[in-house]
DODREN-321882 format. One record per residue (C-alpha): residue number from 0; x negated, y, z negated. Coordinates in pm, 1 decimal. Example, Ala and Ser with C-alpha at 12.3 -4.5 7.8 and 13.67 -1.06 7.14 Angstrom:
2
@k=0; X=-1230.0; Y=-450.0; Z=-780.0
@k=1; X=-1367.0; Y=-106.0; Z=-714.0
***
This chain:
365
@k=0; X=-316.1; Y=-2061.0; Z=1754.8
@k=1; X=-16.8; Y=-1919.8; Z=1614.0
@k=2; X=230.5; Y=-1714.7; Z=1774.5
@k=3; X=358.4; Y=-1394.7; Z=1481.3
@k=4; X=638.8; Y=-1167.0; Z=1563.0
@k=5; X=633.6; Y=-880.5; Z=1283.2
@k=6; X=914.6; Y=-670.7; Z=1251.0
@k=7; X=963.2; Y=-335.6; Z=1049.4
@k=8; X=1222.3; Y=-110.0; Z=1059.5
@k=9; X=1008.2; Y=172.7; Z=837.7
@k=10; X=937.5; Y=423.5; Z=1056.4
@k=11; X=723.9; Y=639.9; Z=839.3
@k=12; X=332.7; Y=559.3; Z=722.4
@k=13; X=173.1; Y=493.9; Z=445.7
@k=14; X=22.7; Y=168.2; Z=218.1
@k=15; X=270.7; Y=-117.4; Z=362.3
@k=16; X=248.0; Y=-21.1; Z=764.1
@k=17; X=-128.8; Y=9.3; Z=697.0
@k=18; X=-140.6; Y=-345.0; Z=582.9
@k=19; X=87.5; Y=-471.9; Z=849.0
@k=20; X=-106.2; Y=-314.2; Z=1126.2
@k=21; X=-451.4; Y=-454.2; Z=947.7
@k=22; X=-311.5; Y=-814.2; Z=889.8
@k=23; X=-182.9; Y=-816.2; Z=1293.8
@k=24; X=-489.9; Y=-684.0; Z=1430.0
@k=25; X=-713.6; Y=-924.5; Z=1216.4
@k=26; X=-520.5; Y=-1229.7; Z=1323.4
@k=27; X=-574.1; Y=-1103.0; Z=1671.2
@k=28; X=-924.8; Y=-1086.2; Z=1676.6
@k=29; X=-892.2; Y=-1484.6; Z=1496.1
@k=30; X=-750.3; Y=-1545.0; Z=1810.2
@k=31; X=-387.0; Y=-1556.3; Z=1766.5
@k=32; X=-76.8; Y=-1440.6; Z=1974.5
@k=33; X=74.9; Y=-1145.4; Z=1757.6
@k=34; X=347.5; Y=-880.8; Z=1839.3
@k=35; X=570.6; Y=-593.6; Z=1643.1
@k=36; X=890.8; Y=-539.6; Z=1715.9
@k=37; X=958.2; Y=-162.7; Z=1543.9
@k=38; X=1163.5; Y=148.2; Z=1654.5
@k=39; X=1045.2; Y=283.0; Z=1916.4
@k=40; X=963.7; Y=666.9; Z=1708.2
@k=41; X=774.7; Y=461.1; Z=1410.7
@k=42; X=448.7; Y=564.7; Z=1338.9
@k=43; X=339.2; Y=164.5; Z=1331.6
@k=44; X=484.9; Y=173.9; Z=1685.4
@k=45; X=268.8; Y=394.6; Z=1825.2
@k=46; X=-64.5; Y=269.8; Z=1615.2
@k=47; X=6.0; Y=-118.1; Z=1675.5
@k=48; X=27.6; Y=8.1; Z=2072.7
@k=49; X=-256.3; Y=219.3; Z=2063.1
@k=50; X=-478.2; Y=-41.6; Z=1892.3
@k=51; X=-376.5; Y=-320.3; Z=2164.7
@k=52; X=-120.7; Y=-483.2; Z=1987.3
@k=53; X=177.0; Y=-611.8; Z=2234.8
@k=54; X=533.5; Y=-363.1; Z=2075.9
@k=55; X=869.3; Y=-405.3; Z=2142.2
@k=56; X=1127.7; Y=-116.3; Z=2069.0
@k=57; X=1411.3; Y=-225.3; Z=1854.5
@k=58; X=1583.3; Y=4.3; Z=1624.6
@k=59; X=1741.6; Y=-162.0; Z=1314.4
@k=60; X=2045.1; Y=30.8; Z=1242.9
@k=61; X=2274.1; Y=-87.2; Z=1005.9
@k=62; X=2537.0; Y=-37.1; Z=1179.0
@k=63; X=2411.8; Y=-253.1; Z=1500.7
@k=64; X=2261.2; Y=-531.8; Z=1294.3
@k=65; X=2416.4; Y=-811.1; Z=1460.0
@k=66; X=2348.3; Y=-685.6; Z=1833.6
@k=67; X=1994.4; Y=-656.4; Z=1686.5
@k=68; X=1973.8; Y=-946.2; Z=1574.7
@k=69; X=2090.8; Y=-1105.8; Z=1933.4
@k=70; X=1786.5; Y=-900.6; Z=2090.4
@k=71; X=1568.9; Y=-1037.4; Z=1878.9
@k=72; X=1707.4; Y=-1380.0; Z=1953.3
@k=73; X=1603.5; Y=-1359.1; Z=2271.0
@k=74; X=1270.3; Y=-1161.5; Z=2250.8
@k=75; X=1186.5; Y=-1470.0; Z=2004.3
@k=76; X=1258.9; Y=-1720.1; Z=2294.6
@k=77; X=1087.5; Y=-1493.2; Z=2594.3
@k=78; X=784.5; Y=-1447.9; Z=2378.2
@k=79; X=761.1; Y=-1808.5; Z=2234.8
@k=80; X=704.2; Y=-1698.2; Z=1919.5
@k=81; X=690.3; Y=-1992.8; Z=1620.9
@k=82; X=674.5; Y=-1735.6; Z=1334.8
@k=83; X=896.6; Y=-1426.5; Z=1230.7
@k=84; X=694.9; Y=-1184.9; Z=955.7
@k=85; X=1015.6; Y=-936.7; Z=877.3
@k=86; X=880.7; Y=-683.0; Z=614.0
@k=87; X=1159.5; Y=-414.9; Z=534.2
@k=88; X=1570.0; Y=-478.6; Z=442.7
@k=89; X=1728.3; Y=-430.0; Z=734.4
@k=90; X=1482.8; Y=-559.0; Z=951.7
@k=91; X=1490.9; Y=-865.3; Z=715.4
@k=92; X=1872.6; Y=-923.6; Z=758.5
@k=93; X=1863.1; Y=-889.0; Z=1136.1
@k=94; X=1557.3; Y=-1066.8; Z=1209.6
@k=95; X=1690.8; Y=-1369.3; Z=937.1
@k=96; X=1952.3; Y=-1445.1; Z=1113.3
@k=97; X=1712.2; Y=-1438.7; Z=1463.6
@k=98; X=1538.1; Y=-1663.8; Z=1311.2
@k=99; X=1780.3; Y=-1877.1; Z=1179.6
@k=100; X=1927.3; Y=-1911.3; Z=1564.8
@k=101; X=1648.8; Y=-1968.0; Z=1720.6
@k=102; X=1559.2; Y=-2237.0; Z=1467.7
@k=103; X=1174.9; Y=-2093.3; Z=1411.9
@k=104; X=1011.7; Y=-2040.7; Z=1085.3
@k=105; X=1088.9; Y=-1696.9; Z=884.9
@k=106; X=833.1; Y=-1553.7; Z=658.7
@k=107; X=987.8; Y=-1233.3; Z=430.3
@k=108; X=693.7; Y=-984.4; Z=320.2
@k=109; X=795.4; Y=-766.4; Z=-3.7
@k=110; X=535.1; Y=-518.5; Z=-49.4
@k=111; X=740.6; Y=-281.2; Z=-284.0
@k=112; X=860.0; Y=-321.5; Z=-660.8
@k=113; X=1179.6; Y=-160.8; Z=-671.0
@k=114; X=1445.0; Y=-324.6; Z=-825.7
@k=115; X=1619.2; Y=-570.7; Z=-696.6
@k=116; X=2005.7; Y=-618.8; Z=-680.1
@k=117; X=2092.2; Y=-1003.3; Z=-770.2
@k=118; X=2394.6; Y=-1014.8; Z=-552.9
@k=119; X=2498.2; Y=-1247.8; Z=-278.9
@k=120; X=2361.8; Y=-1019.1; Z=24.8
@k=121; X=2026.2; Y=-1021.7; Z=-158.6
@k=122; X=2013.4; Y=-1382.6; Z=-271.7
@k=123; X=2092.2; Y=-1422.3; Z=79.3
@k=124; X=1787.3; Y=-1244.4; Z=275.7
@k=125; X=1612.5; Y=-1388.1; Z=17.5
@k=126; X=1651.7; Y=-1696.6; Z=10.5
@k=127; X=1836.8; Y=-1919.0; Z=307.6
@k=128; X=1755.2; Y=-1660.9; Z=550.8
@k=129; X=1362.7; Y=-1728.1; Z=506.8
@k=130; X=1117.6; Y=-2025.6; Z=506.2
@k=131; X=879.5; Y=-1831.9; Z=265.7
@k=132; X=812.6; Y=-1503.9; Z=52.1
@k=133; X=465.6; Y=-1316.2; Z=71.5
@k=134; X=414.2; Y=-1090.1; Z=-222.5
@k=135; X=144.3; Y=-899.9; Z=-197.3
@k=136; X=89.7; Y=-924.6; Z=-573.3
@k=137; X=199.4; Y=-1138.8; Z=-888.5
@k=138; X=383.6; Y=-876.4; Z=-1039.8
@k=139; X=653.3; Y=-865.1; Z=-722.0
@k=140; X=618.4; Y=-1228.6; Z=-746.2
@k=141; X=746.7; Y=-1244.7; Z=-1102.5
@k=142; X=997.4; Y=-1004.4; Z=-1041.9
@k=143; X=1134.4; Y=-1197.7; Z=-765.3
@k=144; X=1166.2; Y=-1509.6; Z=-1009.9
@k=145; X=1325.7; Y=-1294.8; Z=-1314.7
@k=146; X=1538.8; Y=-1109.3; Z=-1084.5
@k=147; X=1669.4; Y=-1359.5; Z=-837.2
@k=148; X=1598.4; Y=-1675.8; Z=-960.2
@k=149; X=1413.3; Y=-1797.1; Z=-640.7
@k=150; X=1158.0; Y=-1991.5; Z=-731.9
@k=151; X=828.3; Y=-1969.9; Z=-774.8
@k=152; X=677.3; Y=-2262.5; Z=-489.6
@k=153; X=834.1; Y=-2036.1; Z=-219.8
@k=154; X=664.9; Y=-1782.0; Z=-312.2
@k=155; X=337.7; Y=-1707.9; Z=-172.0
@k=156; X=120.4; Y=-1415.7; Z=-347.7
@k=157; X=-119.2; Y=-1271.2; Z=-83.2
@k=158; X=-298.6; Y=-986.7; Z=-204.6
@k=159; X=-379.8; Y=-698.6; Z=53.3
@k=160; X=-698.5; Y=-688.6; Z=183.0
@k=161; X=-970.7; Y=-396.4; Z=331.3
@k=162; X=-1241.5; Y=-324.9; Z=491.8
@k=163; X=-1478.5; Y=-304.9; Z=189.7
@k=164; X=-1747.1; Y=-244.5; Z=409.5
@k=165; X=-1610.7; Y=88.0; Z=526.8
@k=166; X=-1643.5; Y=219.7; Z=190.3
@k=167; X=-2005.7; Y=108.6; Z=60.8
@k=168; X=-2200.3; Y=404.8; Z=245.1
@k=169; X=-1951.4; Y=690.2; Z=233.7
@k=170; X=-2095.3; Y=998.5; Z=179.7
@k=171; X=-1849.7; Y=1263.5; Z=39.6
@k=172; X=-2081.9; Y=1570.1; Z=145.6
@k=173; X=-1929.9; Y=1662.5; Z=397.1
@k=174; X=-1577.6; Y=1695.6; Z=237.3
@k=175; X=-1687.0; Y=1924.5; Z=-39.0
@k=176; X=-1809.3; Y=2154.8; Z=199.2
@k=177; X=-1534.0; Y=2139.3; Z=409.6
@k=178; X=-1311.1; Y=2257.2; Z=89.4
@k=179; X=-1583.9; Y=2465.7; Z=-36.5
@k=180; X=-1632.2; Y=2226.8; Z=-365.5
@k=181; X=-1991.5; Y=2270.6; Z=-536.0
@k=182; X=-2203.5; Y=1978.1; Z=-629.2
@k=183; X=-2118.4; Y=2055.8; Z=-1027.1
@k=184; X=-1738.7; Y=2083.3; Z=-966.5
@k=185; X=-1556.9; Y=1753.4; Z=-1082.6
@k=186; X=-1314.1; Y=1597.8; Z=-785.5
@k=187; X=-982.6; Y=1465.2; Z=-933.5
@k=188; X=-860.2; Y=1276.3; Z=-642.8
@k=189; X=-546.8; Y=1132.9; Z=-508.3
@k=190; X=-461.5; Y=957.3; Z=-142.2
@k=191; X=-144.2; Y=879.0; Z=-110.0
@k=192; X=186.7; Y=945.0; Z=79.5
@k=193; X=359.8; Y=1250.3; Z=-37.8
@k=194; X=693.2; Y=1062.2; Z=-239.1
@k=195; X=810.6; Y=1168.1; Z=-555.8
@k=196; X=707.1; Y=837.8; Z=-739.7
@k=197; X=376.3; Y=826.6; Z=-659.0
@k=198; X=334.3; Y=1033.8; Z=-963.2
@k=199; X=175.9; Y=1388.7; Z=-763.7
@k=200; X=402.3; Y=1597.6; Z=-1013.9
@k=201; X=255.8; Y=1393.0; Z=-1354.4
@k=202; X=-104.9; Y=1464.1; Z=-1191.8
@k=203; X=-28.9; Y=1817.0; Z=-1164.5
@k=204; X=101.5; Y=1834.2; Z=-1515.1
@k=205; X=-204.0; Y=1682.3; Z=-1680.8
@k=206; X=-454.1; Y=1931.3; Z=-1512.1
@k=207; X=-427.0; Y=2212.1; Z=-1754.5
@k=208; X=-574.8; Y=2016.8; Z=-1994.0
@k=209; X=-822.4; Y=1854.3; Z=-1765.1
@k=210; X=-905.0; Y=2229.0; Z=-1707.0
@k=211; X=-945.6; Y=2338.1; Z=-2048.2
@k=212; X=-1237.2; Y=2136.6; Z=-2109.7
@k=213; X=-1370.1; Y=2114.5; Z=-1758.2
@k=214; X=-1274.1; Y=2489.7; Z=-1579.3
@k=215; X=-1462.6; Y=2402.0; Z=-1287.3
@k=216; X=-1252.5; Y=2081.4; Z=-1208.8
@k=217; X=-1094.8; Y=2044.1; Z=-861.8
@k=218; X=-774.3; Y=1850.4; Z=-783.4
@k=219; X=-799.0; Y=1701.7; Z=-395.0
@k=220; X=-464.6; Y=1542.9; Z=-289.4
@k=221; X=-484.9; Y=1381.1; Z=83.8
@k=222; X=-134.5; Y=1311.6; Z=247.3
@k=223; X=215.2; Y=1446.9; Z=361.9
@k=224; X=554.1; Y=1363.1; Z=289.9
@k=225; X=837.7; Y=1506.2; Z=147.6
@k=226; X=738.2; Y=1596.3; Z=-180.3
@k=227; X=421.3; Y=1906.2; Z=-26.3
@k=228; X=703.9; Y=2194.9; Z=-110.9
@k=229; X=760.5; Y=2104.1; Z=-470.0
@k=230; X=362.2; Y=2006.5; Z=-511.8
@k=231; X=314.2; Y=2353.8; Z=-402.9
@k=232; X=600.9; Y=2538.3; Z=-626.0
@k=233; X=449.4; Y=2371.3; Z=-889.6
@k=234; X=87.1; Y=2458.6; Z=-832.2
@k=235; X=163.4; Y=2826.7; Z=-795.4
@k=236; X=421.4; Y=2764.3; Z=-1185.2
@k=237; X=95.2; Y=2654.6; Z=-1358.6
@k=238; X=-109.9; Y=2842.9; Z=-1185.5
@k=239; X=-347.4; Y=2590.6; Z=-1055.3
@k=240; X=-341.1; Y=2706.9; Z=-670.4
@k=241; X=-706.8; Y=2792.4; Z=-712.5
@k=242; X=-797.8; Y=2473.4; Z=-832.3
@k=243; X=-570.4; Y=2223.3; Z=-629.6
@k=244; X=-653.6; Y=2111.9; Z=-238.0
@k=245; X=-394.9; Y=1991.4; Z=-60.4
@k=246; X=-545.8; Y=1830.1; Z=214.0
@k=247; X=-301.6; Y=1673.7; Z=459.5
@k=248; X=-306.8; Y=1353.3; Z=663.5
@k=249; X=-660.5; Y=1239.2; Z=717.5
@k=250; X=-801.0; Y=951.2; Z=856.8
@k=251; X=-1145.3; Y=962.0; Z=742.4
@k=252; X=-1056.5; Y=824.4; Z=367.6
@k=253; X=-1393.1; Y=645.8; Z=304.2
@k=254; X=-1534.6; Y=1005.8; Z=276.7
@k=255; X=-1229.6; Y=1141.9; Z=111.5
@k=256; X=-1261.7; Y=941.2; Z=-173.1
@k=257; X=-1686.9; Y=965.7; Z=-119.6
@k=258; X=-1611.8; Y=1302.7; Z=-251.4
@k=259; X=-1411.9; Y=1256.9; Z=-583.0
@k=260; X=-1542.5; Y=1172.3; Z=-902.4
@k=261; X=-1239.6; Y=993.4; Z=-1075.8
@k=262; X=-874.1; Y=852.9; Z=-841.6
@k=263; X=-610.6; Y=908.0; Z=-982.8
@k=264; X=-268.6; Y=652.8; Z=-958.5
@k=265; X=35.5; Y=823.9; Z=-1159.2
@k=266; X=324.0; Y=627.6; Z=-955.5
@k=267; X=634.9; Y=520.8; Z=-1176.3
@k=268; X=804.3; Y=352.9; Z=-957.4
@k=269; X=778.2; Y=141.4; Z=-640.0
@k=270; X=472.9; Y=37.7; Z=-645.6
@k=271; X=336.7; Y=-283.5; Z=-559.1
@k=272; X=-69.5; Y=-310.6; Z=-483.3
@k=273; X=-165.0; Y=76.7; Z=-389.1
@k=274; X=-433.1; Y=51.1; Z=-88.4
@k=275; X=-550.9; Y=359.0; Z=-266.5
@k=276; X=-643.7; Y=187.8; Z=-582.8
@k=277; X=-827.5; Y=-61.2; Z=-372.7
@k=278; X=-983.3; Y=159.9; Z=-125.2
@k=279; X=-1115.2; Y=331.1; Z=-436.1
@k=280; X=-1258.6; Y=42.2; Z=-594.4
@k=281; X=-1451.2; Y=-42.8; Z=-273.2
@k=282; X=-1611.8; Y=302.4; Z=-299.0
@k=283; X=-1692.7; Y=264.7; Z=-638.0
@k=284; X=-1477.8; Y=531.3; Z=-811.7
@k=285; X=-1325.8; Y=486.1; Z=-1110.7
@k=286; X=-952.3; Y=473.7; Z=-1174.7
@k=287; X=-690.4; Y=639.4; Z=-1373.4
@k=288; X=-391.6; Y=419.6; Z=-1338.6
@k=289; X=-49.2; Y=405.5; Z=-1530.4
@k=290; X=136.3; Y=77.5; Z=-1604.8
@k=291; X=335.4; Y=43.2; Z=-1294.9
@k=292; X=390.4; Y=-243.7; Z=-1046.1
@k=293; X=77.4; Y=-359.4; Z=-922.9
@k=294; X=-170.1; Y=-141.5; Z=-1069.3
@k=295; X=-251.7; Y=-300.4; Z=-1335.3
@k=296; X=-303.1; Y=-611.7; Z=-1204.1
@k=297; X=-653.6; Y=-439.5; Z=-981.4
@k=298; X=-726.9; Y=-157.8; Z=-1236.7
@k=299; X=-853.3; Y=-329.1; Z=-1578.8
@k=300; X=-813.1; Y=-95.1; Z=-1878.4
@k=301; X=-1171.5; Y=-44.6; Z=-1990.4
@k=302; X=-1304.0; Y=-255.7; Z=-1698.8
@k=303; X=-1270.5; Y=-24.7; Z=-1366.9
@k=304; X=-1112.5; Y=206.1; Z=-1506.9
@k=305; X=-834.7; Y=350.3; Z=-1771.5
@k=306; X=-458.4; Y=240.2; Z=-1782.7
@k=307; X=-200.8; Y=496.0; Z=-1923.3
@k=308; X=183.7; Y=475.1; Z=-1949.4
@k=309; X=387.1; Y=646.5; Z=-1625.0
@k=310; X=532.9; Y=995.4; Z=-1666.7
@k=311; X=316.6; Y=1072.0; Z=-1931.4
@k=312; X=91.5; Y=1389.5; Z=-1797.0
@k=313; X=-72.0; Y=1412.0; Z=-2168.7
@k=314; X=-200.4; Y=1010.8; Z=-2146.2
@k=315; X=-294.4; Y=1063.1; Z=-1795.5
@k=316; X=-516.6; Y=1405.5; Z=-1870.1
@k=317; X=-646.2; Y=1183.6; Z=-2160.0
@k=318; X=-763.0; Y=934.9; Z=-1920.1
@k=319; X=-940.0; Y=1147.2; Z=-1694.9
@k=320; X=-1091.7; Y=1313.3; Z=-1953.6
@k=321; X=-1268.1; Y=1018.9; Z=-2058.9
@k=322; X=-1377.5; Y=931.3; Z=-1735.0
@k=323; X=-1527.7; Y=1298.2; Z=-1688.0
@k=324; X=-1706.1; Y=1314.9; Z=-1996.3
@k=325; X=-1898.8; Y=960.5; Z=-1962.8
@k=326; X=-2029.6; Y=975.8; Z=-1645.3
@k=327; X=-2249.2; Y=676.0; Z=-1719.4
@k=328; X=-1978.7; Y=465.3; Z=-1814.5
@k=329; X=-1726.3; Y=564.5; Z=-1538.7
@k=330; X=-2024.4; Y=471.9; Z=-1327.5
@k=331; X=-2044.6; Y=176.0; Z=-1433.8
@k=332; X=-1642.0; Y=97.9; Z=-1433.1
@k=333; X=-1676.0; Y=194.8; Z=-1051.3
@k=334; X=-1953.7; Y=-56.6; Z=-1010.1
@k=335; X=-1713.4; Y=-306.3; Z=-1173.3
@k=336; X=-1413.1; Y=-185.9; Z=-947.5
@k=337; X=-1662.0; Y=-257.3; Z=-626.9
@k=338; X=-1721.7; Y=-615.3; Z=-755.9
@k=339; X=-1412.4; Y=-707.6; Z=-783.4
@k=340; X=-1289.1; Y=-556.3; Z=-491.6
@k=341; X=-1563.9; Y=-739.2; Z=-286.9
@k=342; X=-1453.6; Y=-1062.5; Z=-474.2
@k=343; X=-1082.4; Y=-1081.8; Z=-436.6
@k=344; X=-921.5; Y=-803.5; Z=-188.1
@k=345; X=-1150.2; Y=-795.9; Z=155.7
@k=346; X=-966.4; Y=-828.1; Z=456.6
@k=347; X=-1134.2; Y=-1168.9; Z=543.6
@k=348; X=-964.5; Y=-1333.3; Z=207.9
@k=349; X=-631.2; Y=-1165.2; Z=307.8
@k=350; X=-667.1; Y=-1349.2; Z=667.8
@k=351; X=-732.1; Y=-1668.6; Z=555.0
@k=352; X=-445.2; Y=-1703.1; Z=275.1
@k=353; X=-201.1; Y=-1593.0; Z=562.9
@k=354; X=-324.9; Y=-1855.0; Z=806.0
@k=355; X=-277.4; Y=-2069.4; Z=487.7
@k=356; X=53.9; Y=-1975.9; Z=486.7
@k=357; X=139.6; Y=-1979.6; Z=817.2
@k=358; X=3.5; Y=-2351.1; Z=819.0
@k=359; X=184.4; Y=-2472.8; Z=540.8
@k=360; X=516.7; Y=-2321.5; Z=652.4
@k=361; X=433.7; Y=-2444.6; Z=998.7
@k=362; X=377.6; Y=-2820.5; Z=801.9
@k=363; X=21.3; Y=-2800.9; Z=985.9
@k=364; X=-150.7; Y=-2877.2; Z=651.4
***
């Protein structure tokens, strides 16, 4: 049995506190000791505590990273714990240096693409202040070996895992009606947090021509954030607010994306493995993806779906036209997506790799 302390200072939700929460409780249920140490206001806070997970309130300020780091010291040595999972900056820098004190083994999770700065501090967090790096796909792991130099045999790529089973017998029905969407009204869909680089803007761009040759098309976006004003503004400029849904925070996103007929990934930016993309190819849609991060590594041009360059609305609309007008074939690319979601990104692979991990860092192989 292993005993996991995961810290994140994020205290919002979306794709990287969702994996964090499904890794912890899946290593619980394999029997192992795990535990979150998070602000006490974060979203993952209150989840990890409501699903039975033991949480500890620590707040990662920059400004008190060193008394942080002292508190985590000793939560490390009250709880016993023999592994330190740190997943966002400054919760890496405090929790390193825990770590390092306490003389216990420090795994760093990047789940994000952004770029990284090759100076000291980072080389730092990245490297002596960790036993390991999990990626949570290849393209963050060749980024970290460009950018840094670190290289590549500490570097672990885990891809995220889900619940495919969740998605196989979704039915969508019930969402159309909810939104009032007929049977022969195409569902352009989206799931995603509300952030300016997940591409909403491009999405809304490309739907005038998505319109012109299907008028009856419907653009569903689930999630909040930041960005639901300027969706909005923008809507009402192109006047598309009959034929856009925003939808809010839901939880029940097997039927979400039950209901839509093509997904739709437009991030430029940021992005590492979207759980969206994934989630979609579990429920068999197909997917309109642009080259960014991660995506390309689950959506296969052709394959399970169509890849288009980022910030380009007319590529995008060109995508999802195809995918509209050949049912048959985007029907078959979601039948594709479903394989090889089912082959190499269930929650069960996920599991094992990190007990892999956790071995080998451990020097239990």
């Amino acid at each position: 049995m292993f005993r996991v302390l995961h810290t994140e200072a994020s205290v919002g939700w979306g794709g990287q506190e969702i994996r964090i929460l499904g890794e912890m409780l899946g290593m619980k249920q394999r029997g192992h000791m795990v535990a979150l140490a998070a602000p006490g206001h974060a979203r993952i806070y209150k989840r990890a505590s409501e699903a039975g997970i033991k949480v500890f309130g620590v707040d990662f300020d920059r400004e008190n990273l060193l008394i942080t780091g002292h508190k985590l010291r000793k939560l490390i040595q009250s709880e016993r714990i023999q592994i330190l999972n740190t997943h966002s900056s400054r919760d890496s820098w405090a929790g390193g240096l825990a770590g390092r004190i306490a003389r216990i083994k420090v795994v760093r999770t990047r789940h994000i693409s952004s770029r990284l700065r090759p100076n000291p501090f980072t080389r730092l967090v990245y490297g002596h202040l960790n036993d390991g790096i999990v990626t949570t796909g290849n393209f963050i792991k060749e980024q970290l070996v460009r950018e840094l130099g670190i290289s590549p045999d500490r570097i672990y790529s885990i891809p995220t895992g889900i619940d495919v089973g969740m998605f196989a017998d979704a039915d969508g029905g019930r969402v159309r009606r909810e939104f009032g969407i007929a049977a022969d009204e195409p569902v352009i869909g989206i799931a995603a947090a509300l952030r300016s680089w997940k591409g909403h803007l491009h999405i809304l761009r490309a739907m005038p021509e998505v319109l012109r040759r299907f008028p009856k098309a419907r653009l569903l976006i689930a999630g909040e954030g930041d960005l639901r004003k300027g969706i909005t503004e923008l809507a009402a400029e192109l006047e598309l607010r009959d034929s856009v849904i925003l939808a809010g925070h839901r939880e029940d996103m097997p039927e979400i994306i039950a209901a839509f007929d093509v997904s739709v990934m437009a991030s430029y930016a940021s992005e590492g493995i979207p759980q969206f993309a994934l989630q979609s190819m579990a429920a068999g849609k197909p997917v309109a993806g642009t080259q960014t991060g991660g995506i390309p590594e689950v959506i296969r041009d052709g394959v399970n779906g169509c890849i288009v360059p980022p910030k380009n609305p007319e590529a995008l609309a060109g995508a999802i036209l195809k995918l509209l007008s050949d049912p048959e074939k985007a029907r078959e690319m979601g039948l594709q997506g479903r394989r090889m979601a089912l082959l190499g990104h269930t929650r069960e692979r996920m599991l094992d790799d990190t007990e892999a991990l956790y071995r080998k860092v451990l020097g239990c192989e």
